[in-house]
C-alpha atoms as one frame of an Amber mdcrd trajectory, in Angstrom:
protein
  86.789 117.716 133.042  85.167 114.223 134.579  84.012 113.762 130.868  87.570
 113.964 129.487  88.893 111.629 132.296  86.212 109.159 131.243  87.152 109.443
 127.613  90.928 109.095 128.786  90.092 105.873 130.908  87.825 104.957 126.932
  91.092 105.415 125.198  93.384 103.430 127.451  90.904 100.643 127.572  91.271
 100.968 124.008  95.227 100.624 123.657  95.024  97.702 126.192  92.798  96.032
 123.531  94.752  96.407 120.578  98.306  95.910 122.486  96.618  92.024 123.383
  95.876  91.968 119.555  99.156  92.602 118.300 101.091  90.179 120.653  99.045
  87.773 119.593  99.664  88.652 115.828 103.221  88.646 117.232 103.015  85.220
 118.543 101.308  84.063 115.181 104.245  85.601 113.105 107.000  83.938 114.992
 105.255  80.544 115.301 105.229  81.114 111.068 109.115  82.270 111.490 109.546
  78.898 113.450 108.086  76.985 110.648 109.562  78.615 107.696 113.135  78.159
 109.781 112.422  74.364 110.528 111.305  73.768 106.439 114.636  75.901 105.983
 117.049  73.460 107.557 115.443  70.297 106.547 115.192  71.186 102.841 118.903
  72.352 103.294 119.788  69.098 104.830 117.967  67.181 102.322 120.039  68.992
  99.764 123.413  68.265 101.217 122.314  63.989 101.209 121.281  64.831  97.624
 124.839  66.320  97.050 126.227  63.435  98.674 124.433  60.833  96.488 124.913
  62.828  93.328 128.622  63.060  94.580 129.410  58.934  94.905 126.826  58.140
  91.901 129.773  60.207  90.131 132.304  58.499  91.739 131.088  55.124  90.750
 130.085  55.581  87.155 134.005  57.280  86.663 135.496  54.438  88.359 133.402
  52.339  86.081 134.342  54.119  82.814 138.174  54.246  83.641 138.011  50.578
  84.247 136.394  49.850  80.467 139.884  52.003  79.369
């Protein structure tokens, strides 16, 4: 019996262990979530300003061609 408890007491040490492990590979994959999320909105920003550029380069060079007309 006292040698089960002490292999009980092994076991729990055990799952204490491993539960610190995995909230720190927890912590790791949400600090990468973060990141990915961050590169997410800037590259989706940086898209819109491109949209915006491409939009009023457009805008010039038609104005520019109906003018020649």
């Amino acid at each position: 019996m006292l040698k089960d408890i002490e292999m009980m007491k092994g076991d729990i040490g055990n799952l204490k262990k491993d539960s610190g492990e995995i909230k720190k590979d927890v912590l790791v994959v949400k600090k990468d979530l973060s990141d990915l999320i961050a590169k997410n909105d800037q590259r989706q920003k940086d898209d819109e300003r491109w949209k915006q550029n491409m939009r009023s380069e457009e805008r010039r060079v038609g104005k520019e061609c109906r003018s020649r007309w």
